[in-house]
C-alpha positions as CSV (number, residue, x, y, z in Angstrom):
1,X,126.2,-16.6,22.4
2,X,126.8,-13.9,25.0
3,X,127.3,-14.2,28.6
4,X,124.2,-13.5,30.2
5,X,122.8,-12.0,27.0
6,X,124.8,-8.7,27.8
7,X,125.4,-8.0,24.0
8,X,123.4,-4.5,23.8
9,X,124.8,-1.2,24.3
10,X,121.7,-0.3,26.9
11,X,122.1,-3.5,29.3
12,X,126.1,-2.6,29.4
13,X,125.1,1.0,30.3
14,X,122.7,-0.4,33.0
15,X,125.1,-2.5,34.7
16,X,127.8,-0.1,34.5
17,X,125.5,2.1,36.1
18,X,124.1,-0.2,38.8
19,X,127.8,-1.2,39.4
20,X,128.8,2.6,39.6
21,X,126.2,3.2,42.0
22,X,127.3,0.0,44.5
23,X,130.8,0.8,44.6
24,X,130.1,4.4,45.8
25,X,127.7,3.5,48.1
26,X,130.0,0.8,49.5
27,X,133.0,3.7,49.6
28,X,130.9,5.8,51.4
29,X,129.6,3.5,54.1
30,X,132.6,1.9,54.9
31,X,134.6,5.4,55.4
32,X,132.0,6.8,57.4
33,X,131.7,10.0,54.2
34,X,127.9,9.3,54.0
35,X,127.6,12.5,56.5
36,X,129.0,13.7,58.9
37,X,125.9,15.8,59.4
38,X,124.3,16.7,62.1
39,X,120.9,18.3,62.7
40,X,120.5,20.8,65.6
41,X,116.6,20.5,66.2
42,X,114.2,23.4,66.2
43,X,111.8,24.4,68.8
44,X,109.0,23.0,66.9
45,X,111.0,19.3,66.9
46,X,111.7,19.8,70.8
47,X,108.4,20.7,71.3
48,X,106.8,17.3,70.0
49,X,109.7,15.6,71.3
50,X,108.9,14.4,75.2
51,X,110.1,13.5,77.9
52,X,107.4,10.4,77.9
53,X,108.2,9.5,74.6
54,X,111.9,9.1,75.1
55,X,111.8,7.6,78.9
56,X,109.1,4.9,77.7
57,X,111.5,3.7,75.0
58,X,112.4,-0.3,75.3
59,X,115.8,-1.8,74.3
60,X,117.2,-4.9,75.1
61,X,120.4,-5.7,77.0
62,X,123.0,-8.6,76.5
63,X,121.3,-10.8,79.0
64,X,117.9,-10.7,77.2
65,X,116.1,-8.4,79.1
66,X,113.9,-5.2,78.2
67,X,115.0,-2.0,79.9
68,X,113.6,1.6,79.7
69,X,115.6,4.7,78.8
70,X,114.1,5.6,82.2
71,X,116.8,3.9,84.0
72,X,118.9,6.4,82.7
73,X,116.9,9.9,83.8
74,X,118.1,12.7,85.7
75,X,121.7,12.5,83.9
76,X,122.4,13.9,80.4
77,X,122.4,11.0,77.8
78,X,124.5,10.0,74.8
79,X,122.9,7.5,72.2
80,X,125.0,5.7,69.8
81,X,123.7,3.8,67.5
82,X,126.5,0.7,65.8
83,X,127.2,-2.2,64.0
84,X,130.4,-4.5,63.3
85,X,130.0,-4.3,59.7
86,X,129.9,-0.5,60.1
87,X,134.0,0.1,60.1
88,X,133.5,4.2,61.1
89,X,131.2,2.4,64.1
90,X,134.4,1.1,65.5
91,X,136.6,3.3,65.1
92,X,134.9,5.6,66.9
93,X,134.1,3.4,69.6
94,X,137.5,3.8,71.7
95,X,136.6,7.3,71.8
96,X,133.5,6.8,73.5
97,X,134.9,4.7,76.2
98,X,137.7,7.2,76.9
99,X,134.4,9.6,77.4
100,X,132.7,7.1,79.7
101,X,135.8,6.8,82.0
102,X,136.5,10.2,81.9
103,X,133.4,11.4,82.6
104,X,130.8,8.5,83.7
105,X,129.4,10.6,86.9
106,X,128.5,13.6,84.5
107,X,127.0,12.1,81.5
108,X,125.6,8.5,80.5
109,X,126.4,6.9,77.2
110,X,124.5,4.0,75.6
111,X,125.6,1.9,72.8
112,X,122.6,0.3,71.0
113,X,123.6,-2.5,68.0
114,X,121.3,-2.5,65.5
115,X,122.6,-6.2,64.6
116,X,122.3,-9.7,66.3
117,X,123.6,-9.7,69.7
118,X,125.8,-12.4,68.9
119,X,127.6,-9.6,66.4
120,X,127.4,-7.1,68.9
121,X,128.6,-9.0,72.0
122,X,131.8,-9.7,69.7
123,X,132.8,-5.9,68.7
124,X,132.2,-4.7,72.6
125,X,134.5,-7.2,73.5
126,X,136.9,-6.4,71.1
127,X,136.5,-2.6,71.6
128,X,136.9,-3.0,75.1
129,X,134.0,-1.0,75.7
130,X,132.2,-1.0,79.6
131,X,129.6,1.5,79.2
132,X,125.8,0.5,79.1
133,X,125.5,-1.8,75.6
134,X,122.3,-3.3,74.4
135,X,120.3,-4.1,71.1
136,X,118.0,-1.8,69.1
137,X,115.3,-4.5,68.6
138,X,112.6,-1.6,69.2
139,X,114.3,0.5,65.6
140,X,114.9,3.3,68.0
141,X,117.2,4.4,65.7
142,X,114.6,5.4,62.9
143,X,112.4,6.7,66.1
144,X,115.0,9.5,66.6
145,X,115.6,10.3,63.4
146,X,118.6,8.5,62.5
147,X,119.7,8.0,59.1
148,X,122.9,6.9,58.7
149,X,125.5,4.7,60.6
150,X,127.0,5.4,63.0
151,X,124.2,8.1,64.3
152,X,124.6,9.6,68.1
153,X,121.7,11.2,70.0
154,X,122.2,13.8,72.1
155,X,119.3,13.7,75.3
156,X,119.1,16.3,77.8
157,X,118.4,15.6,81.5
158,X,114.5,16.5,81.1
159,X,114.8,13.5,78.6
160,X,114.9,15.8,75.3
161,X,116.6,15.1,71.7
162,X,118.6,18.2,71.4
163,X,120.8,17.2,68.8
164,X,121.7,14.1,67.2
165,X,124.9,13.6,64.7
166,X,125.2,11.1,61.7
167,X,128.8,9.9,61.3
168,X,132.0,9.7,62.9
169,X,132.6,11.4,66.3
170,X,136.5,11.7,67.7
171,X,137.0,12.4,71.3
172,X,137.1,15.8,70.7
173,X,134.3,16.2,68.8
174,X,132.1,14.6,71.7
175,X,133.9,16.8,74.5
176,X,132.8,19.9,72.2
177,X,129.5,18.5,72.1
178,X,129.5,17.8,75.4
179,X,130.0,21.6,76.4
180,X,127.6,22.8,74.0
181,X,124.7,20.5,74.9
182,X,124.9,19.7,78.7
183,X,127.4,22.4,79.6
184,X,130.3,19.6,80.9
């Protein structure tokens, strides 16, 4: 008798191949190589993108309650999207702060966990991040068009996507775009 009936040659190729497949997966989310990619939107995508749309979004901050994106209108806005579990989320992290104290009176930056906030509460702390944090209980992330972790959306100050990136961004990667987005 074999263990769990794997005695045919097609069963071993099927769990070498589903095996295969997890341990690149789990490679490429845990080093962040899943992108980087980024997607500079059309005018078509601006277009059906509004300012209503993106204003009237809900999350939720660490005290429970329900805020709108609104609160942050009139200054250029940068979304990022994390987890704990998501190692490139982290390490990017520091560099967001450094952004945030740096430059705090020209440009706002959210962080949104798309976890528990238990989870999130915990990597914040242990970032030492003090910029706006809350939870993506309203899967804003899938709403603006994020497919990977860590993603960060770019909003203009007439409350516009006009970029968003999927993977790891260093400091200078955000100053750059920074400058090319919102001119700062």
């Amino acid at each position: 008798m074999t263990f769990l009936g794997i005695e045919s040659p097609r069963r071993k190729r099927l769990i070498f191949l589903l095996t295969t497949y997890i341990i690149i997966a789990t490679v490429f989310l845990f080093s962040g190589q899943g992108g980087p990619s980024t997607s500079k939107l059309d005018d078509d995508v601006l277009g059906s993108q509004n300012t209503e749309t993106i204003y009237s979004s809900i999350f939720t901050n660490f005290k429970g309650v329900n805020k709108s994106l609104k609160i942050f209108k009139g200054q250029p806005l940068i979304i990022n999207f994390f987890a704990s579990w998501c190692t490139p989320c982290v390490q990017e992290m520091p560099d967001f702060e450094k952004i945030h104290q740096e430059f705090g009176d020209e440009v706002t930056i959210l962080g949104l966990a798309i976890e528990g906030i238990t989870q999130a509460q915990k990597i914040v702390k242990t970032t030492g991040v003090t910029y706006p944090t809350g939870i993506d209980d309203s899967d804003l992330l899938t709403e603006f068009g994020g497919i990977a972790m860590p993603t960060t959306i770019f909003v203009s100050i007439e409350g516009l996507i006009v970029d968003r990136y999927s993977g790891v961004l260093t400091y200078e990667d955000l100053r750059n775009k920074m400058t090319t987005e919102f001119g700062i």
